[in-house]
C-alpha positions in Angstrom: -17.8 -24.8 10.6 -19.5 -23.2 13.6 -21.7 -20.4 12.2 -21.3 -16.7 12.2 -24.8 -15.8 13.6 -24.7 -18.5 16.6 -28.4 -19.9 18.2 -28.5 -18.1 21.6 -28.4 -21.2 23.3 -24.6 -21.0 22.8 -24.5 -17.3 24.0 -23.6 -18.6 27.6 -20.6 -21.0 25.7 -19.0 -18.6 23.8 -19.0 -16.2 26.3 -17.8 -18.7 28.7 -14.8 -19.2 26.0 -14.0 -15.1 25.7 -13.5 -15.3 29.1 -11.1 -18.4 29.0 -9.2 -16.3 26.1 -8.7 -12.9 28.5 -8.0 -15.2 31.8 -5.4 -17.3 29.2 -3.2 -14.1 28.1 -3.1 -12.7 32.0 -1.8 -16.7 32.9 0.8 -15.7 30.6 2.1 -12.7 32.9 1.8 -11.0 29.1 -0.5 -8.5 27.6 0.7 -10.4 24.1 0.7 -13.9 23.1 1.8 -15.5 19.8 -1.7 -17.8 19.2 -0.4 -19.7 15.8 3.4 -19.9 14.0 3.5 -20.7 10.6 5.5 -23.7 9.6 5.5 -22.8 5.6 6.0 -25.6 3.6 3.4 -27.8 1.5 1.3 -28.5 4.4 1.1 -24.9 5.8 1.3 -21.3 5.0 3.7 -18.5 5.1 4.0 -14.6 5.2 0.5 -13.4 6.7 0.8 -10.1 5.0 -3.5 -9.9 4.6 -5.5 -9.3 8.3 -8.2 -11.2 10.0 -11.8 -11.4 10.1 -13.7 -12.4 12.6 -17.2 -14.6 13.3 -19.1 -14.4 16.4 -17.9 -18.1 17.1 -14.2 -16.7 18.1 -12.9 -18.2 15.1 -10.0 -16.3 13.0 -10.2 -16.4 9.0 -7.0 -14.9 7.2 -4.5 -15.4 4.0 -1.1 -16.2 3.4 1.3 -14.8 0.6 3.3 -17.6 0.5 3.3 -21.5 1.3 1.5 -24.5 0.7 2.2 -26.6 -3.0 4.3 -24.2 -5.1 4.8 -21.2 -2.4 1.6 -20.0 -3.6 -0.6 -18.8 -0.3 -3.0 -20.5 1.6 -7.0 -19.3 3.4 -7.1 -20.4 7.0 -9.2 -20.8 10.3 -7.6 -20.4 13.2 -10.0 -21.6 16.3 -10.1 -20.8 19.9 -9.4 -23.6 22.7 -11.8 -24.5 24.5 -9.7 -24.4 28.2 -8.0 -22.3 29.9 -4.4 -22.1 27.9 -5.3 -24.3 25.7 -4.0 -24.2 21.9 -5.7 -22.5 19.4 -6.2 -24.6 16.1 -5.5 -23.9 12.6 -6.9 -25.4 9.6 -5.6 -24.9 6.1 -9.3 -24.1 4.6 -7.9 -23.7 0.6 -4.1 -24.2 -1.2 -3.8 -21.6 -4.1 -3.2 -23.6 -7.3 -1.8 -20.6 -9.4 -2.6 -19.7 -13.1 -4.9 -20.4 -15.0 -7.6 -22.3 -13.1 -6.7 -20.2 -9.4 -5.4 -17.2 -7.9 -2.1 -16.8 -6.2 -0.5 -15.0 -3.4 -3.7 -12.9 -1.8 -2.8 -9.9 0.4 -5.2 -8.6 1.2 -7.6 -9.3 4.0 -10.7 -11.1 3.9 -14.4 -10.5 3.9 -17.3 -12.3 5.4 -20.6 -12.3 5.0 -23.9 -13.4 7.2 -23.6 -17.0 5.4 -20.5 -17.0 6.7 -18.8 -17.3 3.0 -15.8 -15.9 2.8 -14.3 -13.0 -0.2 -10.9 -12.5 -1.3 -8.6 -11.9 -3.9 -5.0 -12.4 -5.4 -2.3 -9.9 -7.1 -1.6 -12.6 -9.1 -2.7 -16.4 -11.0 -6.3 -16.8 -12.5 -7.1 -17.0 -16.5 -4.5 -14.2 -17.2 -2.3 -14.2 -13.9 -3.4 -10.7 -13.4 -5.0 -12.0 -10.1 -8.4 -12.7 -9.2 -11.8 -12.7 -6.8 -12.5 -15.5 -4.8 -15.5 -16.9 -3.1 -14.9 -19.8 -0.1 -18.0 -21.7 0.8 -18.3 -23.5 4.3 -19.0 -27.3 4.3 -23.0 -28.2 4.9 -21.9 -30.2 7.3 -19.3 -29.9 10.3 -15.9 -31.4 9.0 -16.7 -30.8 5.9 -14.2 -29.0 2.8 -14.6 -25.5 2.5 -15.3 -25.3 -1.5 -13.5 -22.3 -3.6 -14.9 -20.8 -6.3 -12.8 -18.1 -8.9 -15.5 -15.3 -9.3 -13.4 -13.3 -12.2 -9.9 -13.6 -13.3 -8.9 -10.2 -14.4 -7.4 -10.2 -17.5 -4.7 -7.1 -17.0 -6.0 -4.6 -19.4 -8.8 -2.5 -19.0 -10.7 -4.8 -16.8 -8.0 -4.2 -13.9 -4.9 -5.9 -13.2 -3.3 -6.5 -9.6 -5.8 -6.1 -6.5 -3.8 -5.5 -4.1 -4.0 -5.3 -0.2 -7.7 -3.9 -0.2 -10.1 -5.9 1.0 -13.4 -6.2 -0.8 -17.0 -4.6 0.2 -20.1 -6.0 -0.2 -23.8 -4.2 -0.7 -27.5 -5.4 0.2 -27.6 -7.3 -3.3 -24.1 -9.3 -3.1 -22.8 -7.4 -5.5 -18.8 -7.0 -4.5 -16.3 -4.2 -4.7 -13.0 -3.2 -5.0 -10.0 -1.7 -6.7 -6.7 -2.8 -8.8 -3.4 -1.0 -8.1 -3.0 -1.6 -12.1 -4.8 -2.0 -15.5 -7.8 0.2 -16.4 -7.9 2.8 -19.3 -4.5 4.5 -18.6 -3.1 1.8 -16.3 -3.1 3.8 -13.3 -5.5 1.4 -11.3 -9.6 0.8 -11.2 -12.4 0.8 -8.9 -14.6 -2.4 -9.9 -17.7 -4.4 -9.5 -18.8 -7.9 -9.5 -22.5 -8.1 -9.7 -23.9 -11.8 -9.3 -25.3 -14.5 -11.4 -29.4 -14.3 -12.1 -29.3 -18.0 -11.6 -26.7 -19.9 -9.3 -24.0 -20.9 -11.0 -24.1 -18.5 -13.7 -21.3 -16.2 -14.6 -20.4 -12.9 -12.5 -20.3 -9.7 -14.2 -17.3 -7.3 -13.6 -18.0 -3.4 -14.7 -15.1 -1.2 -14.1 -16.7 2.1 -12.1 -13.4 4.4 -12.5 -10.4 4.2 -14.3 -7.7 6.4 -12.5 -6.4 8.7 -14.9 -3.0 9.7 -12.8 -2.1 13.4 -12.6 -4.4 15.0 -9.7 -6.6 12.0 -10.0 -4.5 9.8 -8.8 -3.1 6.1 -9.2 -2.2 2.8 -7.6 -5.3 2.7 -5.7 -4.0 -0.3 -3.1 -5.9 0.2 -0.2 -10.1 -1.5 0.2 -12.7 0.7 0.2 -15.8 1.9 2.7 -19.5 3.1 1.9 -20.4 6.1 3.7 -24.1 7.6 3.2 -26.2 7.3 0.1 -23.9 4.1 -1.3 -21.1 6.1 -1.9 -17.7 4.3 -1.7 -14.5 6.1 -0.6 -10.8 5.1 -0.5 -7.5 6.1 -1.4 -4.5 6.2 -3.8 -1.1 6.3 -2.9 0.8 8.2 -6.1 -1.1 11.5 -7.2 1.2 13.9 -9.4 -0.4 16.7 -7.4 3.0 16.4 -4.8 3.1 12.7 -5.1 1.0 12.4 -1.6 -2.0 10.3 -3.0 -6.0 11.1 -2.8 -8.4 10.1 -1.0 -11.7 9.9 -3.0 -15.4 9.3 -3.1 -17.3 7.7 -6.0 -20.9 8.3 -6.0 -23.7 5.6 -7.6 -26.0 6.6 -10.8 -28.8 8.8 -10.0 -30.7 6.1 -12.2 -29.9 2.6 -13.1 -27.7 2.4 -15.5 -26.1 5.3 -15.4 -22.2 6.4 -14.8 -20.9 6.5 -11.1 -19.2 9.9 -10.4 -15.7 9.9 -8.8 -14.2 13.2 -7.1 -11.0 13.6 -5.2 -12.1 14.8 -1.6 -8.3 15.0 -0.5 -4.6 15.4 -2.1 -1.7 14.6 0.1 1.0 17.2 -0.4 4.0 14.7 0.5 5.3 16.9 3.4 3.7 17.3 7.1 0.2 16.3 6.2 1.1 12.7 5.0 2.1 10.9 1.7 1.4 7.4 0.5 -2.1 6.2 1.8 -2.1 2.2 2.1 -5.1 2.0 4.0 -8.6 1.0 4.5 -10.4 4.0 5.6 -13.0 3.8 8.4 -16.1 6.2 9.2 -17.2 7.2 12.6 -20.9 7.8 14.1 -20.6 11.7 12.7 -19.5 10.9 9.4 -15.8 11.5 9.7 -13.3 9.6 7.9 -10.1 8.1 9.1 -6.7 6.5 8.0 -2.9 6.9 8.0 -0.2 7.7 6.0 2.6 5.3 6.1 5.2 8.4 4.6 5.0 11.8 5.3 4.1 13.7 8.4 6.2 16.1 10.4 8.6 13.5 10.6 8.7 11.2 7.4 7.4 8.3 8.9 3.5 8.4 8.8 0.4 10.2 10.2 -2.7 9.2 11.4 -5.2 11.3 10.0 -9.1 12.5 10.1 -11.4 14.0 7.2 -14.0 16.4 8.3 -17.3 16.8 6.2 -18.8 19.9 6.3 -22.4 20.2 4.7 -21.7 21.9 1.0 -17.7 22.7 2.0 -14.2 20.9 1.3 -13.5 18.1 3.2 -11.0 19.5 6.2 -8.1 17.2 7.0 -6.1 17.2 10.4 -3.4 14.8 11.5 -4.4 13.6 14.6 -0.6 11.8 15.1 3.0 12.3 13.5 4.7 9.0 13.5 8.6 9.2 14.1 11.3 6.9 14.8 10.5 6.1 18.4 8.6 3.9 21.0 5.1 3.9 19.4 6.8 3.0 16.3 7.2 4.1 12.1 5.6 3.2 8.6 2.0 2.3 9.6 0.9 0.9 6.4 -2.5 -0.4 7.9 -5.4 1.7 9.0 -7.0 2.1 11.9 -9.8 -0.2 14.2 -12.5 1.8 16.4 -13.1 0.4 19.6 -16.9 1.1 21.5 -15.1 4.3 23.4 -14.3 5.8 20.4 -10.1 5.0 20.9 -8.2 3.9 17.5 -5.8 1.1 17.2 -3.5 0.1 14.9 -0.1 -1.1 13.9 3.3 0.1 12.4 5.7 -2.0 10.7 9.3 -0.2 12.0 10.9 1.3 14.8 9.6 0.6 18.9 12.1 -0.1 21.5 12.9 -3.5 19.5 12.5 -1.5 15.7 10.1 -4.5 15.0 6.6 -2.6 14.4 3.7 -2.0 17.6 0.3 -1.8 18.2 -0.5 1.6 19.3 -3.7 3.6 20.5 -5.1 6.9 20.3 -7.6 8.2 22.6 -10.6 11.2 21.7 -9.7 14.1 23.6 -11.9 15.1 26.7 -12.9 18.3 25.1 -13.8 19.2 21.2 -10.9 20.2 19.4 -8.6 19.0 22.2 -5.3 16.7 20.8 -5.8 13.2 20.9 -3.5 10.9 23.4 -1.3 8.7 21.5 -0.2 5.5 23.5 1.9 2.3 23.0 -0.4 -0.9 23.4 2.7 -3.1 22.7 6.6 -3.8 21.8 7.0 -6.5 19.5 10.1 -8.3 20.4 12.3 -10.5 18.4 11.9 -13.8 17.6 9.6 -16.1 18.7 7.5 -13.1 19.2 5.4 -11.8 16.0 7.7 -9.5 13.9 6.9 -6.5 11.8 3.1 -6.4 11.3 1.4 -5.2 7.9 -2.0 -4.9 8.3 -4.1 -3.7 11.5 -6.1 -5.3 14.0 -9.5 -6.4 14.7 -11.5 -7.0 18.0 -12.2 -10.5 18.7 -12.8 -13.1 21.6 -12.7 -11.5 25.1 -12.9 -8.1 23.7 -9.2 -8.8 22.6 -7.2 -7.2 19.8 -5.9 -9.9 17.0 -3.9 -9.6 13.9 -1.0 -10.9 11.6 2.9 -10.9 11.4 4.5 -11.5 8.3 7.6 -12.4 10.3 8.3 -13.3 13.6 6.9 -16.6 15.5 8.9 -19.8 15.9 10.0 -20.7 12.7 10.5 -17.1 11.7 7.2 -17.4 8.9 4.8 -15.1 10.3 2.3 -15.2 13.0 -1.1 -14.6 14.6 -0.8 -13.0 17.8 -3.8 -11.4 20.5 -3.3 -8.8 22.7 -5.2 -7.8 25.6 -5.4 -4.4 25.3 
């Protein structure tokens, strides 16, 4: 595997190859290019619901829902080429076995860390087949097998049952979380962490930080979550009983070791113009604000994007910065959004655009504080063999391009990983 944190004598290679990239998609006469189909099957994976991540190499790690032995999902690396229009290369990094010794179908996308080890988990298999956390380990050498380790199994009770589409967080001291959509003390989802071994190979330890409780608090927490300042985590639910709009919420560490963590709704969704159903993983900018979308709700029932304002010792103020509708820059964006270094957000919908098969759109700051924010389309997807339909958002990559999934669309109609130049 070529390594995250590259010696700087390859700086003038890799740049050399992010220029390749950008000069590849404008030899296509395209802002768009489909970089990998999926062929499904034993051999290969299917249905690319989770995102990518990223390493400073140009390589692409992501997760299937389905394919490989016994439909099951798959991890894989997609790499650049090395010349101009060259192909970009996947490898099939790990082949979910299924309950009880391995996860199943992960959705959600995956995380990285300076080793270059990859996190993950799956709604369902493990011990219990109430899903899992995984670990992937790259080979010591180049060439070698990536190595998968199961880091819990939930067992679908009060431990948690079900993580969903939210990707996991790491802190300073490896310690991992994230939440179940399920399980916990009234079944309404969990906010959990996985503190590691004393000793390598030892066993992890899962603590459950929050047990939704439904009613205002909220439930079917499905979407990762995000420190902010002082270790606390934030991230949303998409059912509250407080209008049915979902939360958004902020769980604070102990004020000693040992102690309980704290957990306060900042937000409740009232279902109607201000958004319903948050999916996403929230994102923090340089002041402190939060952002996300709705992928229901809004002015015209088909998703916001949205910004929470902290004040020092006030409410958290909430303003949708975009009402999604049935149009060119598209409907349903279940995914959050990406920053780029200007301060424009990017992101995806799943419906509508000229061809109803999902976008990529961008919203620009306005020029003057409190000034509305522009709300472009990046691109169109078309039908097949194009990428259909996209789930979760995009990251920057290669060439300061945009990449992400399609869980439908490409040549053989199984999903897709597509870059755009923006």
């Amino acid at each position: 595997m070529k390594s995250p944190h590259p010696p700087k004598s390859l700086s003038f290679l890799f740049v050399l190859v992010a220029a390749l990239f950008a000069l590849t998609l404008a030899a296509y006469g395209q802002t768009e290019r489909v970089l990998y189909s999926f062929q499904g099957g034993s051999l290969d994976g299917a249905a690319p619901y989770p995102g990518l991540v990223t390493d400073s190499a140009g390589n692409l790690y992501g997760a299937t829902t389905d394919g490989g032995p016994g439909n099951l999902g798959v991890v894989f690396e997609l790499s650049p080429p090395s010349s101009l229009g060259g192909a970009w290369t996947e490898t099939v990094l790990h082949f979910f076995q299924g309950a009880p010794s391995d996860g199943s179908s992960s959705w959600a996308s995956l995380t990285i860390d300076r080793s270059g080890n990859l996190y993950g988990t799956t709604a369902g298999g493990g011990t219990f087949d109430s899903g899992t956390v995984f670990q992937l380990t790259p080979p010591a050498s180049p060439g070698g097998s990536w190595t998968e380790s199961v880091l819990y199994s939930f067992q679908g009770g009060s431990d948690g049952d079900q993580p969903w589409n939210g990707s996991l967080v790491l802190d300073s001291g490896g310690a991992i979380y994230g939440v179940t959509r399920s399980g916990g003390a009234s079944n309404n989802g969990t906010v959990f962490q996985l503190v590691p071994p004393s000793s390598p190979g030892g066993t992890w330890t899962e603590n459950v930080l929050h047990s939704f409780a439904g009613g205002t608090d909220g439930s079917s927490p499905v979407g990762g979550l995000v420190f902010g300042r002082a270790g606390v985590l934030y991230g949303t639910t998409s059912v509250s009983t407080k209008n049915r709009g979902g939360t958004v919420f902020a769980i604070a560490p102990p004020s000693s070791p040992g102690g309980d963590w704290t957990e306060k709704v900042i937000y409740h969704f009232q279902g109607g113009s201000d958004g319903a159903s948050a999916q996403c993983n929230l994102v923090f900018d340089s002041q402190g604000n939060l952002y996300g979308t709705t992928d229901l709700g809004g002015s015209q029932g088909a998703g916001t994007v949205f910004k929470l304002t902290a004040a020092s010792g006030a409410p958290w103020t909430h303003t949708v910065l975009y009402n999604f509708g049935f149009d060119t820059v598209g409907a349903y964006p279940v995914a959050g959004v990406t920053f780029d270094h200007a301060g424009n957000l990017y992101g995806t919908t799943s419906f509508a655009g000229v061809s109803n098969n999902g976008t990529v759109y961008k919203l620009s700051p306005p020029s003057t504080s409190g000034g509305a924010w522009t709300t472009s389309l990046v691109y169109d997807f078309q039908d097949r063999p194009d990428a259909e339909e996209p789930f979760a958002g995009v990251v920057f990559g290669w060439g300061n391009a945009l990449y992400g999934t399609a869980p439908s669309g490409g040549e053989n109609g199984l999903g897709a990983v597509f870059g755009i130049r923006p």
